[in-house]
C-alpha positions as CSV (number, residue, x, y, z in Angstrom):
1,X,36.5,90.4,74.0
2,X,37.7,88.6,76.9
3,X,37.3,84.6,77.2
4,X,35.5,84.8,80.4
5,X,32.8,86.6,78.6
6,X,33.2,85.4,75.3
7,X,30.8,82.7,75.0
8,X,28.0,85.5,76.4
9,X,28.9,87.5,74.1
10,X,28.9,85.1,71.3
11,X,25.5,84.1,72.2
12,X,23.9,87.5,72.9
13,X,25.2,87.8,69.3
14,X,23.7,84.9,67.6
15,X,20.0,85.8,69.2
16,X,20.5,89.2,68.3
17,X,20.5,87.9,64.9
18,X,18.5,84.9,65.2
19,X,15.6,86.4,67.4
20,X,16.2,85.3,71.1
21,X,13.7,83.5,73.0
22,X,10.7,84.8,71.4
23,X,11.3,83.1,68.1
24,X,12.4,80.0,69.5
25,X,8.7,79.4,71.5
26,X,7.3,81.0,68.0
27,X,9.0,78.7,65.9
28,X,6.9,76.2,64.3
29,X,10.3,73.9,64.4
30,X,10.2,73.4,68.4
31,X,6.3,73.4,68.4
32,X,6.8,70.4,65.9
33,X,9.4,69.1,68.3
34,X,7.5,69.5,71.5
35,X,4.4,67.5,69.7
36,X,7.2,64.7,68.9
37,X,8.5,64.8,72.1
38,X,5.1,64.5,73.6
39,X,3.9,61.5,71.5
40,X,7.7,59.7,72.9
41,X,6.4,59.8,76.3
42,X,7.2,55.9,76.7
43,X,10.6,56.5,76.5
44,X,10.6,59.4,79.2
45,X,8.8,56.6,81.2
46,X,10.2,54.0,80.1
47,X,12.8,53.4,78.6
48,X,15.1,56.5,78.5
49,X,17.9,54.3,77.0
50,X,16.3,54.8,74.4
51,X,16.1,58.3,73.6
52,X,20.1,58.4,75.1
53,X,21.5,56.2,72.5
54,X,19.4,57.1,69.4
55,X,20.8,60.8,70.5
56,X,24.4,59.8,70.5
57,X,23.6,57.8,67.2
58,X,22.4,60.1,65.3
59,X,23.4,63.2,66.9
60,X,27.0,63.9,65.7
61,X,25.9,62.7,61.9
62,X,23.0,65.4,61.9
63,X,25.4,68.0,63.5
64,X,28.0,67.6,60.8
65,X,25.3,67.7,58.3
66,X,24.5,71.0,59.3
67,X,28.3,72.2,59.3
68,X,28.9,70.5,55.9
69,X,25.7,71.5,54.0
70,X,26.7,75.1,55.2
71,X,30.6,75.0,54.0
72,X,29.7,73.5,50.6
73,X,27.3,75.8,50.1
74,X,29.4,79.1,51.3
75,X,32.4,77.7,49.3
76,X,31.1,77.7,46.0
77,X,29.6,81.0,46.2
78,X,31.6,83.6,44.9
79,X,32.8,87.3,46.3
80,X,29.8,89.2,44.2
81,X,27.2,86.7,45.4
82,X,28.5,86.7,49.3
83,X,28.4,90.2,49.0
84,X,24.8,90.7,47.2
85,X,23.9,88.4,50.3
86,X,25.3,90.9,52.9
87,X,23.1,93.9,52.3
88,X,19.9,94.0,54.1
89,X,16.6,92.8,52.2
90,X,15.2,96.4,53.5
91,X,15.5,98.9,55.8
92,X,13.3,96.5,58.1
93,X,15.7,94.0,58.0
94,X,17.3,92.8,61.4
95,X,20.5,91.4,59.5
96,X,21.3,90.4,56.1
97,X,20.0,87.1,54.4
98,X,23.7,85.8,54.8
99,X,24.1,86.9,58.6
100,X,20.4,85.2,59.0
101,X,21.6,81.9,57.8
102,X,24.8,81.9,59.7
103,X,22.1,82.6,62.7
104,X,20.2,79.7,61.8
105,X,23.0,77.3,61.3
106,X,25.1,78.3,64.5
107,X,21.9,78.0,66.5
108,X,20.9,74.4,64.7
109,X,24.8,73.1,65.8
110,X,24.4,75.0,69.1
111,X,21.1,72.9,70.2
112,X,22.6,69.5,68.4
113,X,25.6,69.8,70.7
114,X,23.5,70.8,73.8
115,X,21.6,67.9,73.1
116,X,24.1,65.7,73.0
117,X,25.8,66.5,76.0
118,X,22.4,66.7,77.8
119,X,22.1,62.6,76.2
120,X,25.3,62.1,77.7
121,X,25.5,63.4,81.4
122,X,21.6,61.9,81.4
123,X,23.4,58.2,80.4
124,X,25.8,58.9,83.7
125,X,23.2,59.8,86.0
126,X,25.2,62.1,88.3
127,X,22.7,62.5,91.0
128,X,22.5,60.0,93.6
129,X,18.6,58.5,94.5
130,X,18.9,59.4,98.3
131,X,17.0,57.2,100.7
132,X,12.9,58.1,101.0
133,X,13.3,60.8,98.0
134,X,13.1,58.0,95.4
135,X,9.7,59.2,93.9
136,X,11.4,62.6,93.6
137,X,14.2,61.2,91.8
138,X,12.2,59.7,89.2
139,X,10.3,62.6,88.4
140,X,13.4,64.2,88.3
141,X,14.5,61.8,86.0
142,X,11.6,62.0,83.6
143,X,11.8,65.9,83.7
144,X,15.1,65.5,82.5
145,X,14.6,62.7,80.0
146,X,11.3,65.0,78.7
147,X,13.8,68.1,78.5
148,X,16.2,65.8,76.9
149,X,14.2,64.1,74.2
150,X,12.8,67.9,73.3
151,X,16.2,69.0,72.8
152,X,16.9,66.1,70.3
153,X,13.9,66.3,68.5
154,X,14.7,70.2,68.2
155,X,17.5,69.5,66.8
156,X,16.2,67.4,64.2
157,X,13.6,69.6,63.0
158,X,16.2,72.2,62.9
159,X,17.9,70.7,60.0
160,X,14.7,71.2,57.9
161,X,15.4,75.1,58.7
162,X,18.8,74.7,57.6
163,X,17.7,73.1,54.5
164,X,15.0,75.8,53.7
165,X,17.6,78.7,54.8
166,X,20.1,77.3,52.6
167,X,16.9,77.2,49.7
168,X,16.1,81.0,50.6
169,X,19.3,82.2,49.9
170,X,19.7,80.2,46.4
171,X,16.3,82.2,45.9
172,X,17.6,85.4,46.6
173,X,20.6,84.8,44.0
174,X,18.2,83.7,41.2
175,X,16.0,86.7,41.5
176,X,19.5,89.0,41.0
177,X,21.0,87.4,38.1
178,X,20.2,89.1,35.3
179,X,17.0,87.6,33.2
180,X,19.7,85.5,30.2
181,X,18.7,86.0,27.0
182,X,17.9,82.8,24.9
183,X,19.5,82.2,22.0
């Protein structure tokens, strides 16, 4: 793999895995965040300074959340559980349960930092207004502070599918282990 087409690659990967397009508009996660984002219309209107700085706020915290609660949970699993978590459910199975949650985690980071960035170069408004296009600046400008506040409401709901991943997988080890016998 070269690095000019590395991060194509990487990505073709990860919605390989994770499901592509298709289960993004099937998720209930962006349907929940396109409802949110559609109730925040003000600040697309508004006050996009709003939706901007809450993102820059909050964004980095809920991004390292998502790393952290993965680590801590991949570190104190041992070799025989990672590799119970590598073989596929069934034959059906895209990927294994452990594959699936690296899937759901690197996407989750992936649309927290596109998010951000989106916050950001929105905050620095790159585009000049040219002279008699004004009204097609703004709705320029509240497409992109729509797109923008989707994006960060997707990445919010997206920790609750970290969270339940991360809960899937516990429940995949506790239906191996052996029924203990009580004493």
């Amino acid at each position: 793999m070269t690095n000019k087409t590395a991060l194509r690659d990487n990505l073709g990967a990860l919605y390989g895995v994770h499901g592509g397009w298709k289960s993004i508009f099937q998720s209930a996660y962006f349907w929940i965040a396109v409802v949110f984002a559609a109730l925040s219309w003000r600040f697309a209107f508004e006050t996009p300074e709003v939706w901007t700085s809450s993102n820059i706020t909050i964004g980095p915290a809920l991004t390292g959340f998502s790393i952290a609660s993965f680590a801590v949970m991949f570190a104190i699993m041992d070799e025989k559980t990672r590799l119970l978590l590598l073989e596929r459910e069934s034959k059906e199975s895209r990927s294994s349960p452990l594959l699936e949650l690296f899937a759901v985690v690197t996407h989750t980071i992936f649309i927290q930092v596109l998010s951000l960035i989106f916050a950001i170069v929105f905050m620095a408004k790159p585009f000049p207004t040219l002279v008699q296009f004004e009204e097609v600046a703004r709705s320029v400008n509240v497409i992109g502070a729509f797109l923008g506040i989707l994006l960060f409401y997707y990445g919010l709901s997206l920790v609750l599918s970290v969270a339940l991943a991360i809960f899937k997988l516990f429940e995949i080890i506790a239906n191996a282990q052996p029924i203990r016998k009580q004493k």
